[in-house]
C-alpha positions as CSV (number, residue, x, y, z in Angstrom):
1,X,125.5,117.1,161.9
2,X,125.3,119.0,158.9
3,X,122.4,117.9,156.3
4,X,123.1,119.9,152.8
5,X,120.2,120.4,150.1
6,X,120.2,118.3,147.4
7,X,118.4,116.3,144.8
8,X,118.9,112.9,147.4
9,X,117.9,114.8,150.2
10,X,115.1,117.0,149.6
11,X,111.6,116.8,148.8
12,X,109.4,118.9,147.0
13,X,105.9,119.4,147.3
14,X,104.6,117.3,149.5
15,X,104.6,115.4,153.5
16,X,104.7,111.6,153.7
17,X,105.4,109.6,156.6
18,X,106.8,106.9,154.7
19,X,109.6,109.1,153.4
20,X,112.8,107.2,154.1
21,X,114.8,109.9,156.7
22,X,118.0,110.8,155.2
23,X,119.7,111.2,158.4
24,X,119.0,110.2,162.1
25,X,120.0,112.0,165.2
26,X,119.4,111.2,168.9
27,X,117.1,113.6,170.9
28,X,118.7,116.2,172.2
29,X,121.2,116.7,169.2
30,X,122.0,119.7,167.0
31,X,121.6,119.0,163.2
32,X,122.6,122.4,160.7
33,X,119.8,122.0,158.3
34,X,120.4,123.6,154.4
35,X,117.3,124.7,152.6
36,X,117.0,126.3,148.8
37,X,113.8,127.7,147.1
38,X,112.0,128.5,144.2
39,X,111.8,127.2,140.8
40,X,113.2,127.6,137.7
41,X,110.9,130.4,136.8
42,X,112.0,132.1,139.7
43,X,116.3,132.7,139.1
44,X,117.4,135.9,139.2
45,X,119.7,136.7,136.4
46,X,123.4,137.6,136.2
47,X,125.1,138.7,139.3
48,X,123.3,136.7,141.9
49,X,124.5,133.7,143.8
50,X,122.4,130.5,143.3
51,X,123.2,127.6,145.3
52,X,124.1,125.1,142.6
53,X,121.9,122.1,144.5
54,X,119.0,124.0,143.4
55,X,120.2,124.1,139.6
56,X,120.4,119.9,140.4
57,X,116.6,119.6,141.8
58,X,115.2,121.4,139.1
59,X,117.4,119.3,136.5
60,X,115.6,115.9,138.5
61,X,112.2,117.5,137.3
62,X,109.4,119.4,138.6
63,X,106.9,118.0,141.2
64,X,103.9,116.9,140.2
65,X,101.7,119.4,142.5
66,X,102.5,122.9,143.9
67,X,104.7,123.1,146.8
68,X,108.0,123.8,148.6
69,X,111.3,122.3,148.6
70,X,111.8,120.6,151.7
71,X,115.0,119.5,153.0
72,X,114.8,116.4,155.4
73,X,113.1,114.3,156.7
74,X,115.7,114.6,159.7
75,X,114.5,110.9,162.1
76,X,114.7,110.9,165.8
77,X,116.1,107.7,167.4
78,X,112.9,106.9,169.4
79,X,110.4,108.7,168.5
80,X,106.6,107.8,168.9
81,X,103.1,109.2,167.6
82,X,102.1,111.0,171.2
83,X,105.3,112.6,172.2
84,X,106.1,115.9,171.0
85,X,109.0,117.2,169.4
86,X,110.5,120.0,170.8
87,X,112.6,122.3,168.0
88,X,115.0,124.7,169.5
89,X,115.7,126.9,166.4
90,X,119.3,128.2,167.2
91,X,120.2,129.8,164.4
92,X,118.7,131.0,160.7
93,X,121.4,132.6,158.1
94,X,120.8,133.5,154.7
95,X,122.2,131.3,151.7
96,X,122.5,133.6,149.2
97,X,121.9,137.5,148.2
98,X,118.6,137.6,146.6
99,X,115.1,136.7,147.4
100,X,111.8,136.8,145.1
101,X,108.4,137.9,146.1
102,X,105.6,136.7,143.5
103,X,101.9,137.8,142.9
104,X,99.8,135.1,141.4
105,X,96.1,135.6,139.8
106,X,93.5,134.0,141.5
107,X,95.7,133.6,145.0
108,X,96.5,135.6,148.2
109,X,94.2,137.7,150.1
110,X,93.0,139.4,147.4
111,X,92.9,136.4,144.3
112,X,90.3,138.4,142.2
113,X,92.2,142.3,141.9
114,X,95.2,141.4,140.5
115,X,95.7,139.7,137.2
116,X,99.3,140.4,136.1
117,X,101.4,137.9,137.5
118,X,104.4,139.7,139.3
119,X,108.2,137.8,139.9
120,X,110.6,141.1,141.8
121,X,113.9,140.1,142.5
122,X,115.0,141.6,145.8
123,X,118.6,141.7,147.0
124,X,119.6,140.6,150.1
125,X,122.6,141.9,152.5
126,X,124.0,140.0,154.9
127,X,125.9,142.7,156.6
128,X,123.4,144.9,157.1
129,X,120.7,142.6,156.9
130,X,118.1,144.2,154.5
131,X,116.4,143.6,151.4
132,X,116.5,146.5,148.7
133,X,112.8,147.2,147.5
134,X,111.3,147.6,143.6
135,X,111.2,151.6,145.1
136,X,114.5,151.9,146.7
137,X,113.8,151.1,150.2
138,X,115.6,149.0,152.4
139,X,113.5,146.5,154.2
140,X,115.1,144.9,157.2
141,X,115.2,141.0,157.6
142,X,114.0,138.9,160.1
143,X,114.8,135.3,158.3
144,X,112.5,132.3,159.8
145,X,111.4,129.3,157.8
146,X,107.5,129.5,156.6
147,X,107.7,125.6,156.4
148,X,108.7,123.3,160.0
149,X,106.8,120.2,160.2
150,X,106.6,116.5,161.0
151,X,105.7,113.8,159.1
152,X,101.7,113.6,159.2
153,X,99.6,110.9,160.6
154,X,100.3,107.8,157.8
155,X,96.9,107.2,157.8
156,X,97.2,110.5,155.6
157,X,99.4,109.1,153.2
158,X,101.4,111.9,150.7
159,X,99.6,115.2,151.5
160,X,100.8,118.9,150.1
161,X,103.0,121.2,151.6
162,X,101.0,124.1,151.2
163,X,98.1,123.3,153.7
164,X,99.4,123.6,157.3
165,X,97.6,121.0,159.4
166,X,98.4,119.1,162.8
167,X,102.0,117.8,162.0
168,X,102.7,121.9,161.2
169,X,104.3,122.4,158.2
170,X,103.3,125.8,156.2
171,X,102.7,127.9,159.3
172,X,104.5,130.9,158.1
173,X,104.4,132.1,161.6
174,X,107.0,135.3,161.5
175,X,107.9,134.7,165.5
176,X,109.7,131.2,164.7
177,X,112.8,133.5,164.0
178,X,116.5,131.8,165.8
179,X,115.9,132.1,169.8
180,X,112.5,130.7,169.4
181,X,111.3,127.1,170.1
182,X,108.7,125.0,168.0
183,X,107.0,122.6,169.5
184,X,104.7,119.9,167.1
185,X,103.0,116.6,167.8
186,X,104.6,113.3,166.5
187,X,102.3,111.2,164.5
188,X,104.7,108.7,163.1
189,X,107.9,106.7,164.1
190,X,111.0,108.9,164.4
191,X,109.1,112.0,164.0
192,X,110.5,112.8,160.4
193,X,111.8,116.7,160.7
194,X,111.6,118.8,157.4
195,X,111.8,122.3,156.9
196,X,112.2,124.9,154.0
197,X,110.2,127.5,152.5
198,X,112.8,129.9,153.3
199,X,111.5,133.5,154.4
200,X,113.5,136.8,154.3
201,X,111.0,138.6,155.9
202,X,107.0,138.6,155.7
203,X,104.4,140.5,157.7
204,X,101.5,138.7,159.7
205,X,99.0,137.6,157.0
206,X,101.7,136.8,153.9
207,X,98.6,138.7,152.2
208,X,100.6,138.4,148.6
209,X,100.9,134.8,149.0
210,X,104.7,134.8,149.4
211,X,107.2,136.5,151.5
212,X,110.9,137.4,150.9
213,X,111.3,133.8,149.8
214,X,114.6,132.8,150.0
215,X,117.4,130.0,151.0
216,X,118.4,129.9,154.4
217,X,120.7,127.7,156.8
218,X,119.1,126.6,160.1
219,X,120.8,125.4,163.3
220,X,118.3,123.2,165.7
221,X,118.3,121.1,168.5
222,X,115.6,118.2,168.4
223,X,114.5,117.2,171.8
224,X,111.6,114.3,172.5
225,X,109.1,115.3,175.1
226,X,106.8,112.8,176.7
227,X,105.5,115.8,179.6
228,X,103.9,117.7,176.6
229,X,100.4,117.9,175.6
230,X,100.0,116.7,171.5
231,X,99.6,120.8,170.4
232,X,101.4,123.0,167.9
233,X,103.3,125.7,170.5
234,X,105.7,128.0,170.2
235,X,107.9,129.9,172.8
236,X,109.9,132.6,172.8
237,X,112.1,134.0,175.1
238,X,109.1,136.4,176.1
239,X,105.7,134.8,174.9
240,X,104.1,131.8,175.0
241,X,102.4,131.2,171.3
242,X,99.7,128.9,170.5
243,X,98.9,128.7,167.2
244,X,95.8,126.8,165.1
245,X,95.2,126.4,161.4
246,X,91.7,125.8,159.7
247,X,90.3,127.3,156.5
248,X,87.6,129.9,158.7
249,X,89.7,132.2,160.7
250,X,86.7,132.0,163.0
251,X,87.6,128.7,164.2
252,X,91.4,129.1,164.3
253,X,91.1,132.0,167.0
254,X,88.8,129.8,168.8
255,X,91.0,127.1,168.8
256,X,94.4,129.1,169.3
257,X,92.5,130.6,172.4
258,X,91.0,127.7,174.0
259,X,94.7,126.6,173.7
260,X,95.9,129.3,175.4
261,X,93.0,129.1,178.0
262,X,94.8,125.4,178.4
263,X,98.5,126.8,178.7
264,X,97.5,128.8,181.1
265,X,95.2,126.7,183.4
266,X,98.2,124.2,183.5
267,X,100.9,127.1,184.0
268,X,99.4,129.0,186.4
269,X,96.4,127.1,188.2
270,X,93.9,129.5,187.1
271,X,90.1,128.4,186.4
272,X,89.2,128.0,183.2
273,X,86.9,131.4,183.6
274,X,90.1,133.5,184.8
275,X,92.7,131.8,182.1
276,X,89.8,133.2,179.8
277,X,90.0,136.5,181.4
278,X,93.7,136.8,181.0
279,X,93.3,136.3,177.8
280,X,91.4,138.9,176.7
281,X,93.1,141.5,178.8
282,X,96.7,140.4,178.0
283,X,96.6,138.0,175.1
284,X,97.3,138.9,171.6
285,X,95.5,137.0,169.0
286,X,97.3,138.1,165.5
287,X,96.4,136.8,161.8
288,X,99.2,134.4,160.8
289,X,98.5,134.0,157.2
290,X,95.3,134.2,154.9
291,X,96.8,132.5,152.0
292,X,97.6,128.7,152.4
293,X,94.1,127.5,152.3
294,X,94.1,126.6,155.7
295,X,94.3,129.9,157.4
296,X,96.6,130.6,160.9
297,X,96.1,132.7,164.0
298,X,98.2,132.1,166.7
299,X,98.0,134.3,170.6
300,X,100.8,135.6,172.0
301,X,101.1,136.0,175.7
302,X,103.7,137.2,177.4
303,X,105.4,135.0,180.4
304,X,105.4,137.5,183.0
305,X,101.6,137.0,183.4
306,X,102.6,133.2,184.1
307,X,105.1,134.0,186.4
């Protein structure tokens, strides 16, 4: 199944768990998932590619709040708040041959030292996958989409995109790249898959408050799971990530290690006193992104020590 971007089928701005789906898959099935980015104010000029579904969102009008364009929501037959949804990412290809990276006053890292608001437009290539920088470089790409999520608890209601929070969505976590898997608690029938927020390439921390932000093309496989505990994992095929959001960065490396304290007790039958010593001698705690309001860190650990 193939759902294109579009003014019928894409969102932008905001999580709602009584967003109609526009499609429906069974668990287990592979959906090809298009994404665009950016608006108007953000077009390159002549000589680039822009997908023409993103001239038709912007001609349907801007959103009312800040936010990404979301493609989805994609609805699992079955789905129920307690499983969790398990997101094999198969695939991520680039859409187009340019990306923009943006510096706003009063945001990222560092909201009060720069006051000129910045808009590069950085060229992509496919073949030898880099981005050409303002200074000549080439940058390479790793593309991966800063936005996966669920619908939220309904409770909830509409809530921004911007803020990730327990059904995911903004993580911007660099290691969801294709061979990963993403794993996030359903909180509403039929789960309600979106994704978007396409990224080029960003270090740990986004500190600018964007990335190479760009369109991409995802291929996933959505799998139920009822044998899952109701937590925002990743896996790769050498690490085990957990990952927690919250505005102090305190909290989300206590939360993303008690996690991994958790993985590990259940993996490996350690006590909770020598999952905690594993931890500090082989887990990697790393600072997912400063800039979203609610902040990320998420540990990596690799799966030898699980082994």
């Amino acid at each position: 199944m193939i759902v294109d971007a579009g003014p019928d089928t894409c969102h932008w701005g905001f999580f709602d768990a009584t967003l109609p789906p526009v499609a429906e898959v069974e668990s287990g099935t592979e959906v090809t998932i298009r994404t665009v980015s950016g608006g108007p104010d953000m077009l390159p000029g002549e000589g680039f590619h822009v997908p023409p579904e993103l001239h038709a969102i912007h001609a349907k009008g801007l959103p009312g709040r800040p936010g990404h364009i979301l493609t989805g929501p994609v609805a699992v037959r079955g789905a129920k708040a307690g499983q969790v949804l398990q997101i094999d990412i198969l695939d991520v290809a680039l859409r187009q041959d340019w990306g923009y990276n943006v510096i706003r006053p009063l945001a990222g890292t560092l909201p009060l030292e720069f006051d000129t608001p910045t808009n590069h437009i950085l060229p992509l290539d496919a073949e030898t996958m880099t981005a050409r920088m303002p200074w000549g470089a080439d940058l390479p790409l790793a593309p991966f989409f800063g936005v996966m999520g669920v619908a939220p608890p309904p409770n909830w209601r509409r809530i921004s995109t911007i803020e990730p929070r327990a059904h995911g969505g903004n993580l911007d976590c660099k290691e969801l790249v294709a061979g990963t898997t993403l794993y996030l608690p359903v909180h509403a029938d039929g789960a309600l898959f979106s994704c978007g927020d396409g990224h080029g390439a960003q270090g740990d921390g986004e500190v600018c408050i964007t990335a190479i932000e760009t369109a991409l093309e995802g291929r996933f496989r959505l799998t139920l799971r009822d044998d899952l505990p109701p937590k925002i994992r990743a896996e790769t095929p050498t690490h085990w990530i957990t990952l927690a959001t919250h505005p102090s960065l305190d909290r989300c490396a206590e939360d993303a290690t008690r996690d991994m304290i958790d993985l590990i007790v259940a993996a490996k039958g350690l006590t909770r006193e020598e999952a905690y010593m594993l931890c500090s001698l082989a887990g990697d705690l790393h600072v997912t992104q400063t800039v979203n309001g609610h902040k990320g860190i998420h540990m990596m650990l690799a799966k030898t020590h699980l082994a």
